[in-house]
ZADRENKE-972577 format. One record per residue (C-alpha): y, z, x. Coordinates in nm, 4 decimals. Example, Ala and Ser with C-alpha at 12.3 -4.5 7.8 and 13.67 -1.06 7.14 Angstrom:
# ZADRENKE-972577
<y: -0.4500, z: 0.7800, x: 1.2300> .
<y: -0.1060, z: 0.7140, x: 1.3670> .
# end
This chain:
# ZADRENKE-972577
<y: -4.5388, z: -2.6677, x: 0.0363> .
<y: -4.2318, z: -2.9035, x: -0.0573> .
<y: -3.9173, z: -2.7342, x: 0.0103> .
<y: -3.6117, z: -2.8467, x: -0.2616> .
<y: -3.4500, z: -3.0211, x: 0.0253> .
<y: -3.7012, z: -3.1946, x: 0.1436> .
<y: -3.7608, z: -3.2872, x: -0.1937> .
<y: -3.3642, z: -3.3722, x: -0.2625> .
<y: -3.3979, z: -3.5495, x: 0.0146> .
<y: -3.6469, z: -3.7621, x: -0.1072> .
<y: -3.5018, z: -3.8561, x: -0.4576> .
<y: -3.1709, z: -3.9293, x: -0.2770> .
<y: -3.3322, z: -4.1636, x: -0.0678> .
<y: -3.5022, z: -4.3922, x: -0.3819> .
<y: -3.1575, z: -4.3500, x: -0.6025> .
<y: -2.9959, z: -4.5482, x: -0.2784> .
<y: -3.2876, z: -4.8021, x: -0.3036> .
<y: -3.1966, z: -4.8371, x: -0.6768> .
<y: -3.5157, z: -4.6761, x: -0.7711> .
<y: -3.5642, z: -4.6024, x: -1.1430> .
<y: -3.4760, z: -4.2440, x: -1.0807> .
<y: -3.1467, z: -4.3232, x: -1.1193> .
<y: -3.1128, z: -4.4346, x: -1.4784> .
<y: -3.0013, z: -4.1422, x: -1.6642> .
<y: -3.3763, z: -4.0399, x: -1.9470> .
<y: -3.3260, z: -3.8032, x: -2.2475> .
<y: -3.5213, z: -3.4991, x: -2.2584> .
<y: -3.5947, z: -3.2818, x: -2.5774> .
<y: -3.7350, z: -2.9169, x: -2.4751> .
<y: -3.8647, z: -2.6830, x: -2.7615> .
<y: -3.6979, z: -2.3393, x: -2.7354> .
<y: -3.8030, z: -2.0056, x: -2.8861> .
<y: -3.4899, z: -1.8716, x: -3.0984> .
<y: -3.4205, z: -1.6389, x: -2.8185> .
<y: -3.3542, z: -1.9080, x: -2.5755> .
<y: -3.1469, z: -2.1123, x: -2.7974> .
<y: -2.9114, z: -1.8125, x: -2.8415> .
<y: -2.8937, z: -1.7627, x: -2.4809> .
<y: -2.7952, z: -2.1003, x: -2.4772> .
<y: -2.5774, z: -2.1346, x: -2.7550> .
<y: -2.3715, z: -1.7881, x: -2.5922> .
<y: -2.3607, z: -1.9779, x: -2.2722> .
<y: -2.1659, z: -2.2557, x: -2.4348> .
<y: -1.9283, z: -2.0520, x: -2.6326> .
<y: -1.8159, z: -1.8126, x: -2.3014> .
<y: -1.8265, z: -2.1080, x: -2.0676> .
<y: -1.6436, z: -2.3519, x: -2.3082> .
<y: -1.9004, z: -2.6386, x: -2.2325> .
<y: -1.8276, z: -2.9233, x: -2.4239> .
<y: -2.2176, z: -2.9736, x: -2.5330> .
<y: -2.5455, z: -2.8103, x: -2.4232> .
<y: -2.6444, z: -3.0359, x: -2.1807> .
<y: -2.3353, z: -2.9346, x: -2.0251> .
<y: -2.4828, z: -2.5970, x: -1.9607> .
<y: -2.7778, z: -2.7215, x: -1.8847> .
<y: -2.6132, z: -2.9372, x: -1.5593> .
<y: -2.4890, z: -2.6236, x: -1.4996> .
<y: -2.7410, z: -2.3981, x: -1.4768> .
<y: -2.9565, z: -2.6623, x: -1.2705> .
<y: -2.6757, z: -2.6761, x: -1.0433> .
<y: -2.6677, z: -2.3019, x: -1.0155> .
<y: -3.0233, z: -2.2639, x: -0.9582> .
<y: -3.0532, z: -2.5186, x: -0.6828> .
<y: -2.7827, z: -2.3671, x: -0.4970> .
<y: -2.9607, z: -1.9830, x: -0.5207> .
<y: -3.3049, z: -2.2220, x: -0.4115> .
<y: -3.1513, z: -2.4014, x: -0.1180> .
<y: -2.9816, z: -2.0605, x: 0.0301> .
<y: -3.2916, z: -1.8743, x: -0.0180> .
<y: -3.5034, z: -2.1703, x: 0.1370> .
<y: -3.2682, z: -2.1133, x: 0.4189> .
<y: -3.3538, z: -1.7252, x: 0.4939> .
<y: -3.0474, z: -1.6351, x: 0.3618> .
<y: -2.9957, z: -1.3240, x: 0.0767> .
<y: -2.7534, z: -1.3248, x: -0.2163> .
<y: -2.5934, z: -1.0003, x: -0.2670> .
<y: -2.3909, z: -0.9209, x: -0.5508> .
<y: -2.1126, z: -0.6127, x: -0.5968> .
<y: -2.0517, z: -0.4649, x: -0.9366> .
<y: -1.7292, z: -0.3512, x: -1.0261> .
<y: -1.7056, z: -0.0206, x: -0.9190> .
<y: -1.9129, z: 0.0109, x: -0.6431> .
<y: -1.8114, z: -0.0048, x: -0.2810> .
<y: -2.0201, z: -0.2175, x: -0.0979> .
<y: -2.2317, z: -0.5075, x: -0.2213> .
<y: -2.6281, z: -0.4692, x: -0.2737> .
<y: -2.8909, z: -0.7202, x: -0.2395> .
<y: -2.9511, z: -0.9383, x: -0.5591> .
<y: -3.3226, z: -0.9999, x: -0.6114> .
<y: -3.3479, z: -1.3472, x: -0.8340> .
<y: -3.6801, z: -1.4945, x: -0.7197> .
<y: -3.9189, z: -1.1861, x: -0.6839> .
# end
C-alpha cells in the first residue's frame, strides 16, 4: 500500500512539471444536515473566513495526524485536569 508521503511525494513532483494538478478545480460535496452543522460550528469558533477555509484546514490537520502515524509515532493528548497525557486513538 501507498503511504501519504509517498503519495505527496508524487503529486509534488508533477505540480513542479506543471502538471494539471496544479490548477486549482471546484468541488461540491453533498452533506447530511449533521455535517453541515459541524461545519458551519467549525467556522463560527475558528473565525474562518468561508468554508473552504475549514475545509484547508481540516485536510491540513488530518495529513499531519496521517504522516506522524505513518511514521510509528502516537499522538497523545492531556485533558485539563489530569496529570499526565494518555494516548489519543484517531485512526482505530
Amino acid at each position: 500500500m501507498t503511504t501519504l508521503a509517498e503519495k505527496l511525494a508524487v503529486d509534488a513532483s508533477a505540480s513542479a512539471k506543471g502538471s494539471d494538478r496544479s490548477k486549482t478545480r471546484r468541488v461540491q460535496i453533498e452533506m447530511p444536515p449533521r455535517s453541515m452543522d459541524r461545519l458551519e460550528a467549525l467556522k463560527e469558533v475558528t473565525e474562518a473566513a468561508s468554508y473552504a477555509e475549514v475545509v484547508k484546514n481540516a485536510l491540513r490537520l488530518y495529513e499531519a495526524m496521517i504522516l506522524e502515524v505513518e511514521e510509528g509515532s502516537e499522538v497523545y493528548i492531556q485533558r485539563k485536569g489530569d496529570d499526565k497525557p494518555v494516548p489519543y486513538k484517531i485512526f482505530v
